[in-house]
N, C-alpha and C positions, 0 to 999 in steps of 0.2 A: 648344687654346685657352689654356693656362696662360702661355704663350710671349706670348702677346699681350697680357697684364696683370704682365710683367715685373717686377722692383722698381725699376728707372728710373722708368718710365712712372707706378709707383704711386707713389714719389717725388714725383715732379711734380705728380700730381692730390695728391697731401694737403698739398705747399707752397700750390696756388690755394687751397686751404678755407680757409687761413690768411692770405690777401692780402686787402688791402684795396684798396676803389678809390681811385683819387687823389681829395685832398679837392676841391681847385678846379682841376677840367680845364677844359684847353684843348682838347678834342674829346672826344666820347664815341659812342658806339654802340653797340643791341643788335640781334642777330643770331640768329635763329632756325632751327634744323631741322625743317619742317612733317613729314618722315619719321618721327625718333621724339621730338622735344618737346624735344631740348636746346637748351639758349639760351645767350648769352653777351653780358654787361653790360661794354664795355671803355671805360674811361676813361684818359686820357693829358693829358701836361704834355707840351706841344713849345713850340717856341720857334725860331724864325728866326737861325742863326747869321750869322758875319761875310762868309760869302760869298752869303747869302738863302737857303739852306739848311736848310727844316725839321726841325727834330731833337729825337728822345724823347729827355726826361731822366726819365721816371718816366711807370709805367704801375700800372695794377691791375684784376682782372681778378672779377666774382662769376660763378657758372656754375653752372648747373642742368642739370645732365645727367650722363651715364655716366660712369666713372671717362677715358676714352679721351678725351672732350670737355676733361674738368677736365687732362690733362698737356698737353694741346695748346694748352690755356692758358696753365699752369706753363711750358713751355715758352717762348713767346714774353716769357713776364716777366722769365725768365731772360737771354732775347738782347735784350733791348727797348734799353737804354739807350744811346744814342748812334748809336741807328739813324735815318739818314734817310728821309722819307718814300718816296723811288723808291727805297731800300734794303729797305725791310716790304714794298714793292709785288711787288718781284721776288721776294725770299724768299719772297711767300705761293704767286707762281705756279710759284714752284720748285717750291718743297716737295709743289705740287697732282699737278705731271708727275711729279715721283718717284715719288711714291705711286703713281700711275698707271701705272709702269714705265720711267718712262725716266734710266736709268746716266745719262745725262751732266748732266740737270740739275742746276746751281750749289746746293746746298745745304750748309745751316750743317751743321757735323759732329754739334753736339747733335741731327739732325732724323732721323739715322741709327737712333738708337733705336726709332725705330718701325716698321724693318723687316718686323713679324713683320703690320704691317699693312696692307701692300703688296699680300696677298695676298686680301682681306678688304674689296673695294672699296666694298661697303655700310657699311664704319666709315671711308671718307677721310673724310666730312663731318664726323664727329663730331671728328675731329683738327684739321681747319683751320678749323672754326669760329672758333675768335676769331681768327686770321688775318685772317677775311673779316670781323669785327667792327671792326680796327685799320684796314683798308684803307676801310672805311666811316667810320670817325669823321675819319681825315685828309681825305675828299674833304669835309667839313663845313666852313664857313668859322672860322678860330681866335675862340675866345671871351677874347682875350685884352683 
């Protein structure tokens, strides 16, 4: 089990303790695991570029839950900026099928880090939670 709370991973989870949500989002949403209670409050700044291409410039992320929840946040905050929305879309479904075993899925190389919980599939949730909280706040109409 030591292997699965690496110092990346723990990395990650005490960057999110330290993030703040964005102050005036343009999409937000929380996301919950009814299995064991972790949550995740994701708020985001997009904006419509010059080809109508929705794009993060600024995310933040609060999170109630296990340290595995909180890198899987840390994480995305890290990759967030300059992602388009069918960019977050795919990486989340990547990142879902790796986890779940499958080599070929298109994942970011930070997402490799979490191999050790690959094996551990009652903790994918706790990892792509806020994944599945970004993928929720863009299908929301911009509050812009």
């Amino acid at each position: 089990m030591d292997a699965l709370y690496q110092q990346q991973i723990l990395a990650l989870a005490r960057n999110t303790r330290d993030s703040a949500l964005v102050a005036q989002p343009t999409h937000a949403a929380m996301v919950s695991n009814p299995t064991c209670g972790d949550r995740v409050n994701m708020t985001l700044q997009a904006h419509h570029n010059n080809k109508d291409k929705l794009v993060i410039t600024a995310a933040g992320a609060e999170v109630r839950g296990c340290a595995l929840c909180e890198a899987g946040a840390g994480l995305f905050l890290n990759i967030a900026n300059e992602l388009t929305s069918a960019e977050a879309v795919t990486l989340r479904s990547a990142f879902t099928a790796w986890l779940a075993g499958d080599d070929n899925a298109a994942i970011h190389t930070r997402m490799e880090m979490f191999q050790p919980v690959r094996s551990i599939k009652g903790r994918h949730k706790c990892v792509t939670l806020a994944f599945d909280a970004v993928v929720k706040a863009l299908q929301q109409p911009d509050n812009e």
